[in-house]
N, C-alpha and C positions, 0 to 999 in steps of 0.2 A: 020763837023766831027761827028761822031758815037760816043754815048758816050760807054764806055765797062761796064759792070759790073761782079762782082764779085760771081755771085751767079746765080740759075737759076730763071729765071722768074716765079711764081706759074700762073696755070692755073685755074682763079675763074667762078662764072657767076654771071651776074647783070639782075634782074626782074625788068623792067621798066612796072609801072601802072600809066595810065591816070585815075584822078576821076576827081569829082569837090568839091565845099567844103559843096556845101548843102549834098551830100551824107553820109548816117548813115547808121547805124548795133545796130539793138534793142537799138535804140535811142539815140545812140551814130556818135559823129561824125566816120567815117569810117576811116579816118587816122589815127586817136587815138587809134581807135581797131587795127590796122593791127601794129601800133608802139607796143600795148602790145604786141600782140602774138608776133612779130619779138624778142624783149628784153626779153619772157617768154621762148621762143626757143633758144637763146643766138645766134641769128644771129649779126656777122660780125658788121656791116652797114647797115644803114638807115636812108633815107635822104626822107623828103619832102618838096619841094620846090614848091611855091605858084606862080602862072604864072599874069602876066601885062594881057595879051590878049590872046583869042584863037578863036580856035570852033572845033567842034566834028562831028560824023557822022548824027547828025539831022542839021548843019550848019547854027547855031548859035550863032552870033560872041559875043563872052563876053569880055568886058575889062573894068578896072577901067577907071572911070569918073574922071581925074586930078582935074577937075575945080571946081567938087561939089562933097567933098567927102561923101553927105549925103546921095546921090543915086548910092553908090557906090554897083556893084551886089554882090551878097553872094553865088554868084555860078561862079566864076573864078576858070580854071581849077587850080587841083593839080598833079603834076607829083613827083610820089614815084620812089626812086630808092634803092634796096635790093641788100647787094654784099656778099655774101659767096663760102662755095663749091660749087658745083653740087648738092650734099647728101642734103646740108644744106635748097638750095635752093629748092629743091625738095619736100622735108619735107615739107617747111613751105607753098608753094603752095599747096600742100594736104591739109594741114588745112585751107587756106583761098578762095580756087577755087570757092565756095558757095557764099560769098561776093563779088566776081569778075566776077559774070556769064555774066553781060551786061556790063564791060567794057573793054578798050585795054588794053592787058598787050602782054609788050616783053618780051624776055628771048636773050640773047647772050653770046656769050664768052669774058672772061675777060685776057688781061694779065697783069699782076701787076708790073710794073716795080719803084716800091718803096719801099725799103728794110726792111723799118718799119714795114710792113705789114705780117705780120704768122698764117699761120693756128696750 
């Protein structure tokens, strides 16, 4: 069964950025910079969550070492996820497209079917 709700769904968008965690911005880790600007801009949401395993467009497989955590890599991807309006998102892409020249980033449409959630 469908569940119904009471209200209309808001239409958001979510910027999903692949980095890894060796990457920085004037000597900083790069997640840490794109968390200020996001929280200096008063975006929404932002999430970065730290990946087990991957590889990227040089096909490179990284993944942590269970067995010896003392050669564990320092470059396991991280995948950021930003969730505002359109405006929002847009915005803050304007300011960070410079830090993001050589990496993947998405952009899609959101619908928010959680009533907590107000722009």
């Amino acid at each position: 069964m469908v569940q119904q709700y009471n209200y209309e769904p808001i239409k958001w968008k979510q910027l999903t950025i692949y980095i890894s965690e060796s990457d920085s911005w004037q000597h900083q880790p790069l997640h840490q910079t794109l968390l200020g600007i996001a929280r200096k801009q008063g975006i929404t949401g932002m999430t970065v969550m730290r990946a087990i395993s991957g590889y990227g467009k040089h096909g490179i497989f990284r993944t942590m070492n269970e067995l010896d955590p003392s050669i564990e890599s320092s470059v396991l991807p991280l995948i950021i996820t930003v969730i505002d309006s359109e405006s929002a998102i847009t915005e803050f892409f304007s300011l960070v497209k410079d830090m993001l020249k050589d990496k993947f980033v998405t952009c899609q449409n959101l619908e928010i079917l959680s009533p907590l959630v107000t722009l």
